[in-house]
RODO-2510 file (C-alpha; in nm, 4 decimals, decimal comma):
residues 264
     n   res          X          Y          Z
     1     x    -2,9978    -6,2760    -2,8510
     2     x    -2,6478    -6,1456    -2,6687
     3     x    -2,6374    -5,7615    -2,6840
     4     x    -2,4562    -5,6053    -2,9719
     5     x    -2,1749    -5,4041    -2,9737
     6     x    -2,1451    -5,1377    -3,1972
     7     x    -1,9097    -4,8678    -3,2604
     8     x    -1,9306    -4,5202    -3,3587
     9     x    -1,7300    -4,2442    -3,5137
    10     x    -1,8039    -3,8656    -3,4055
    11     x    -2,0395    -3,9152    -3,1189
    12     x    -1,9704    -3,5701    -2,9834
    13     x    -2,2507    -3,3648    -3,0718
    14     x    -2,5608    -3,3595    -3,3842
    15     x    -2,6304    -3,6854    -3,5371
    16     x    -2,3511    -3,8346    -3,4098
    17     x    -2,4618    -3,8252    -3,0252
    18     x    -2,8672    -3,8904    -3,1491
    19     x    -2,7248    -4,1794    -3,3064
    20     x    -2,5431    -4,3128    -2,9803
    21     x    -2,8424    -4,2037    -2,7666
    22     x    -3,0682    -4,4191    -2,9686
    23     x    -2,8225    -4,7069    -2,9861
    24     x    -2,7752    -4,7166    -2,5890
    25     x    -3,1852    -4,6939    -2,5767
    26     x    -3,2266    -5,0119    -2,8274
    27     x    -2,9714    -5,2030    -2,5982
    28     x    -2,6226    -5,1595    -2,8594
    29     x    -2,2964    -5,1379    -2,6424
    30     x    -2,1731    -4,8568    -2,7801
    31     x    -1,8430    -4,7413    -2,8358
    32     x    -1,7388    -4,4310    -2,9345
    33     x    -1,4786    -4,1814    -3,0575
    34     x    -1,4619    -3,8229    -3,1235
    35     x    -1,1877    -3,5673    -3,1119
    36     x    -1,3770    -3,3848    -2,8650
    37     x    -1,3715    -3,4913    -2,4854
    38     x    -1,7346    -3,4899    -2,4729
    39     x    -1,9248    -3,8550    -2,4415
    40     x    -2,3261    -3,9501    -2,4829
    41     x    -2,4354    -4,0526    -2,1309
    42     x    -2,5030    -4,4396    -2,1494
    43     x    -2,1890    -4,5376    -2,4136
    44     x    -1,9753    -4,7918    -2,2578
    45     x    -1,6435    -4,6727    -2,3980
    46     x    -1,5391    -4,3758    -2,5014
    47     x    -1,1951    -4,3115    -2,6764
    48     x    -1,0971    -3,9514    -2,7978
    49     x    -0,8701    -3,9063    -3,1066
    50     x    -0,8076    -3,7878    -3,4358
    51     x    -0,9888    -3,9206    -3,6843
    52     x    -0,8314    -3,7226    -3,9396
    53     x    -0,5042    -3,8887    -3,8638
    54     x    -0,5558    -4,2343    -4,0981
    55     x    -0,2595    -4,4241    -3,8580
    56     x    -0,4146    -4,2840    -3,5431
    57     x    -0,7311    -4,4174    -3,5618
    58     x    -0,6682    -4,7105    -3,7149
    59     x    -0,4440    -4,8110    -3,4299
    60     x    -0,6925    -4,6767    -3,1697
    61     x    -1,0087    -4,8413    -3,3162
    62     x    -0,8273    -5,1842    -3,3744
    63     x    -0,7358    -5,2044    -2,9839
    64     x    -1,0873    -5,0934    -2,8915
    65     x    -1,1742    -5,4062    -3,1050
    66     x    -0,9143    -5,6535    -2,9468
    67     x    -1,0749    -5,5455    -2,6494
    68     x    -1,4324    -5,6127    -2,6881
    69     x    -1,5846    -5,9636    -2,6979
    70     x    -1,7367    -5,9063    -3,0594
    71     x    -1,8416    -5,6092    -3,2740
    72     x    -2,1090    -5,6660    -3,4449
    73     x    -2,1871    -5,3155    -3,5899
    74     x    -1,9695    -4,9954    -3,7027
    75     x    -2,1105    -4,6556    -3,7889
    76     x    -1,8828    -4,4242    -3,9949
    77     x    -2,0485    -4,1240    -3,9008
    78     x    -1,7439    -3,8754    -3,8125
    79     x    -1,6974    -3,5802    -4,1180
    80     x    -1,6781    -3,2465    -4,1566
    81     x    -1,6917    -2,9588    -4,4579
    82     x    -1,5489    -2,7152    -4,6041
    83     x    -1,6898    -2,4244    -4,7621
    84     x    -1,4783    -2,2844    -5,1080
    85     x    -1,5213    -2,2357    -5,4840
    86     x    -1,3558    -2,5001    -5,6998
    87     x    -1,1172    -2,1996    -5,8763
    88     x    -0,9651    -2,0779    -5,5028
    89     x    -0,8644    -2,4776    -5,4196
    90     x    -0,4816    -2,5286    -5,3455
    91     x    -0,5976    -2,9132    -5,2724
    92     x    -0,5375    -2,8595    -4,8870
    93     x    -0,9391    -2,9153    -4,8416
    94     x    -0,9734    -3,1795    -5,0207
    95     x    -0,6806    -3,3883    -4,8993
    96     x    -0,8153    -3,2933    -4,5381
    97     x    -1,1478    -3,4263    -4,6340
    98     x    -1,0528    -3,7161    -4,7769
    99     x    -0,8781    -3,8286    -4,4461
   100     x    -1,1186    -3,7751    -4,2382
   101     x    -1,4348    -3,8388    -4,4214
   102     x    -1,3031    -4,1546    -4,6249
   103     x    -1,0008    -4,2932    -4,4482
   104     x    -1,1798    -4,2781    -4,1169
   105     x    -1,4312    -4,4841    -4,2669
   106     x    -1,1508    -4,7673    -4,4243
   107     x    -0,9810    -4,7570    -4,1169
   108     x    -1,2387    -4,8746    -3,9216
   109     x    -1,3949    -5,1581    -4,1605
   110     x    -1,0149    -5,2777    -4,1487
   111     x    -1,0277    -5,3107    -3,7691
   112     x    -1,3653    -5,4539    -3,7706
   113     x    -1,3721    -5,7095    -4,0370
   114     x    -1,1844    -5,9744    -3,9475
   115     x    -1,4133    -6,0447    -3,6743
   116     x    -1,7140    -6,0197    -3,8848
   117     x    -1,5837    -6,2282    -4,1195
   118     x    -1,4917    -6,4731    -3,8952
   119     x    -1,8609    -6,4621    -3,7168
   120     x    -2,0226    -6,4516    -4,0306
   121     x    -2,2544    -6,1773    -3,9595
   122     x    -2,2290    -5,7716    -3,9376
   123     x    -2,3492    -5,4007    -3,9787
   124     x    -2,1520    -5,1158    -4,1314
   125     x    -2,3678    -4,8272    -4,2090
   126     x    -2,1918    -4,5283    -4,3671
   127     x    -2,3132    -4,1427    -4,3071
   128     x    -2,3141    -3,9968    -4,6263
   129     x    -2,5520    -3,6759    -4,8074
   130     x    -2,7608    -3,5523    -5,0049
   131     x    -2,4220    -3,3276    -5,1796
   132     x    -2,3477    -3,6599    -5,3385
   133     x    -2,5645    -3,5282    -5,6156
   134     x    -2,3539    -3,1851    -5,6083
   135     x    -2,3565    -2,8900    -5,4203
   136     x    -2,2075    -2,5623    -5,5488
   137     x    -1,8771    -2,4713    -5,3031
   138     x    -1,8793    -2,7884    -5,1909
   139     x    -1,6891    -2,9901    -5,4396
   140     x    -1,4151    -3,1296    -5,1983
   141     x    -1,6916    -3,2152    -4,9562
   142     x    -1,9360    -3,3903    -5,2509
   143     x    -1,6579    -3,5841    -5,3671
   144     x    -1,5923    -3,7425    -5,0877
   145     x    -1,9351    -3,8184    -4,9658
   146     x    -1,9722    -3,9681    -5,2941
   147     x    -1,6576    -4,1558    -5,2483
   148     x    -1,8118    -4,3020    -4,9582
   149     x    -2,1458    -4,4239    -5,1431
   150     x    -1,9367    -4,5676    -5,4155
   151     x    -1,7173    -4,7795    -5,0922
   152     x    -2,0486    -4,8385    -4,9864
   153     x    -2,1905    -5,0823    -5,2680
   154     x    -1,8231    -5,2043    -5,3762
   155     x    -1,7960    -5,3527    -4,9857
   156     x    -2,1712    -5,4829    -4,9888
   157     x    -2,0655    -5,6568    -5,3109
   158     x    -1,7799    -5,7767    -5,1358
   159     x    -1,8988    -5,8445    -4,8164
   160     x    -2,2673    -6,0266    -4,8881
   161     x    -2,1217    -6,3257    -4,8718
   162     x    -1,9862    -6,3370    -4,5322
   163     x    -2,3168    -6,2480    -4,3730
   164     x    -2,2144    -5,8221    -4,3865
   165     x    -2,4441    -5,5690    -4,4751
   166     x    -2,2979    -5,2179    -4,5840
   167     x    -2,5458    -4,9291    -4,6297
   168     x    -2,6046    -4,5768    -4,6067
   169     x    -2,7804    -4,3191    -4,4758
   170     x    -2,7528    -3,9465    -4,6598
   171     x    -2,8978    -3,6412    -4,4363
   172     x    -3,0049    -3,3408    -4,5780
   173     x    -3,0960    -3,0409    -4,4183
   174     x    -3,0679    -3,1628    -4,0322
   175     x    -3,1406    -2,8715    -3,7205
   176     x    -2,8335    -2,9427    -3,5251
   177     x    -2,6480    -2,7394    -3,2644
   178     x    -2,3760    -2,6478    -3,5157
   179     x    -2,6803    -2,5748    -3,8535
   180     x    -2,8424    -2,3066    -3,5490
   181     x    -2,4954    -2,1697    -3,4599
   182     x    -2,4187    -2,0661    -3,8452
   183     x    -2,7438    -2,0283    -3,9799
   184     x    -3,0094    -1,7841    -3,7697
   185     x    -3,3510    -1,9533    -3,7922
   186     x    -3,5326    -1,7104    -3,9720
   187     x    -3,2320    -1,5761    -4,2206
   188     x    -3,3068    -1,5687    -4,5969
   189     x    -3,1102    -1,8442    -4,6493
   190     x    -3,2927    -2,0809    -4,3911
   191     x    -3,5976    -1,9802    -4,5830
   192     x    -3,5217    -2,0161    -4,9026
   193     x    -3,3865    -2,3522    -4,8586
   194     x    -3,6353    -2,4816    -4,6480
   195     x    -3,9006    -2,4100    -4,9218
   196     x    -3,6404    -2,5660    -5,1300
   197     x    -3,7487    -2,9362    -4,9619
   198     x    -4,0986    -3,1280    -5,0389
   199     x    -4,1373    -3,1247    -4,6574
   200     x    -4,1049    -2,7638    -4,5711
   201     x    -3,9085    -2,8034    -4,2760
   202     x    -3,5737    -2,9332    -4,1302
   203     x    -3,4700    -3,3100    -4,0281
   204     x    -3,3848    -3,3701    -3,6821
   205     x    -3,1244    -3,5432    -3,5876
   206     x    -3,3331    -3,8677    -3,4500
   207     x    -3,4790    -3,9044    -3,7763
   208     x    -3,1459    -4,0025    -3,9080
   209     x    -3,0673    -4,1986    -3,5820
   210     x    -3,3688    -4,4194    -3,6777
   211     x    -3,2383    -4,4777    -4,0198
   212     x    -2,9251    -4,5992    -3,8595
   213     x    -3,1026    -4,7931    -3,5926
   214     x    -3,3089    -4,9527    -3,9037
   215     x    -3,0013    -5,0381    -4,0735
   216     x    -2,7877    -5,2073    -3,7731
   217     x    -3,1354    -5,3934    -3,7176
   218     x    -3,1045    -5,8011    -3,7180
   219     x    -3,3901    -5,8127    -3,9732
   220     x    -3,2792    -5,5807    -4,2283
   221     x    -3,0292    -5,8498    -4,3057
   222     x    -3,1538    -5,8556    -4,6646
   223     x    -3,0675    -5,5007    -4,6954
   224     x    -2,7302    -5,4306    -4,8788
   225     x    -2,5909    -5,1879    -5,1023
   226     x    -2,8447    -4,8970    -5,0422
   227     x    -2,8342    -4,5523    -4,9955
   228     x    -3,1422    -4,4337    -4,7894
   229     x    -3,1453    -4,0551    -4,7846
   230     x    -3,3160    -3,8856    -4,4673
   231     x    -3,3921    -3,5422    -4,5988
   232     x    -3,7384    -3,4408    -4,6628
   233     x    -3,7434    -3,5272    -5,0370
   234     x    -3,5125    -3,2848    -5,1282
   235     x    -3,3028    -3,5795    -5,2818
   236     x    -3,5540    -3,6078    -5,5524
   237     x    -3,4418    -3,2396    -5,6701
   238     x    -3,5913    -2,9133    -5,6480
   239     x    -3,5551    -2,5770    -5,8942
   240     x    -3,5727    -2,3908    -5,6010
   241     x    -3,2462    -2,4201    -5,4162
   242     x    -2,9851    -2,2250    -5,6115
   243     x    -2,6050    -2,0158    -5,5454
   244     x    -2,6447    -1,8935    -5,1731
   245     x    -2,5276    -1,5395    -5,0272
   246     x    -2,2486    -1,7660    -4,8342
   247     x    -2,4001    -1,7617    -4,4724
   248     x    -2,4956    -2,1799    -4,4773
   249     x    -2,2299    -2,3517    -4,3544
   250     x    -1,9179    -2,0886    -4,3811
   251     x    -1,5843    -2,2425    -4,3354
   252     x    -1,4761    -2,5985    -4,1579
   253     x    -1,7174    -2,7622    -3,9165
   254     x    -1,5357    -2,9230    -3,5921
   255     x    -1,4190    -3,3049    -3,6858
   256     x    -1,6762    -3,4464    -3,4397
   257     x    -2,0286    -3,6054    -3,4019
   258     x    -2,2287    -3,2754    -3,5128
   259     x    -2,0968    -3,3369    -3,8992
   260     x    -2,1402    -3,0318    -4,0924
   261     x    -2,5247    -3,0983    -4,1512
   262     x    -2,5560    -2,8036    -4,3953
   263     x    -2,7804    -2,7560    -4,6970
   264     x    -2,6724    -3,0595    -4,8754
***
């Protein structure tokens, strides 16, 4: 079996980097991008840009591909948040949002596909979350995660016939660098939530890694269409979690691997 190539988007830091690191240790070629200067040790390429910019990465991830022998696997994993009620929008989030976090995403299967389709075979897994279901101050955010899961069964519809599998994998509450930095472990918040999920504690980032890893996997070629949420339960629903004080996730997380990963 040759050794697959796979890119990544957002491989900076959080899930984004866990994902690369367990890519590189299953063998993947990995190539990634991130608007950070700030590379996994082990990828094989590493290109920083703007994801946000639709033309930008389009262009950048389409010579990546012309470079590469074959790509056999993509991972839309770059996204970010923003943290406002629906009555103070002016639109400027959500048009932001849907940029990065959804035209990020069709840039790169446009760059990608042509190869697949010409190979017959391929992997696009799509980071989504558990706010797909809603998530009070979120809206911009939700809607565009659920964008995503929507893209994700219209392309496996599309794409089953050419030997592609689309999927994706929806984190809930996962302990990375940037959850820590806004959210003090033992705040009221933190604890509140966390009882709020069937496992009583926080996802780390590996556990969604191995989701991913699952879903580039040879033999999960039967596989299409699904959503597989990594997050403790707490996508079965839960009276518990409720309005918060404000202190999960304030403002914009950086457009890079360590995605906003906030209460979902």
């Amino acid at each position: 079996m040759s050794q697959p190539t796979t890119i990544v988007t957002g491989v900076a830091r959080g899930i984004g980097r866990a994902i690369c690191e367990r890519l590189v240790a299953d063998g993947h070629r990995v190539i990634g991008l991130d608007m950070l200067d700030d590379p996994p040790p082990g990828i094989s390429v590493f290109r920083q840009a703007d994801l946000s910019n639709v033309e930008e990465a389009r262009a950048v991830i389409t010579e990546l591909v012309a470079a590469q022998a074959e790509v056999s696997g993509l991972v839309n994993n770059v996204g970010s948040s923003k943290r406002e009620m629906v009555a103070e929008s002016d639109g400027s989030s959500q048009a932001w949002l849907n940029r990065l976090n959804i035209g990020s995403a069709v840039a790169a299967l446009e760059a990608v596909l042509p190869g697949m389709r010409a190979r017959r075979s391929g992997r696009v897994v799509n980071l989504v979350s558990r706010a797909v279901f809603g998530r009070e101050t979120r809206s911009a955010y939700a809607a565009t995660k659920a964008a995503l899961a929507s893209m994700t069964r219209s392309w496996a519809r599309e794409l089953a016939a050419d030997g592609i599998t689309v999927n994706a994998v929806g984190p809930g509450m996962i302990d990375t660098e940037l959850f820590r930095r806004n959210n003090p472990p033992n705040s009221p918040d933190v604890l509140r939530l966390t009882r709020g999920v069937p496992a009583q504690r926080l996802g780390r980032p590996e556990e969604v890694a191995h989701a991913v890893a699952f879903l580039l996997d040879p033999r999960s070629g039967y596989i299409t269409g699904q959503t597989l949420f990594v997050c403790g339960g707490l996508s079965m629903g839960s009276d518990v979690l409720g309005p918060t004080n404000g202190a999960i996730g304030q403002g914009a997380s950086p457009q890079h691997g360590g995605r906003l990963n906030e209460p979902p």
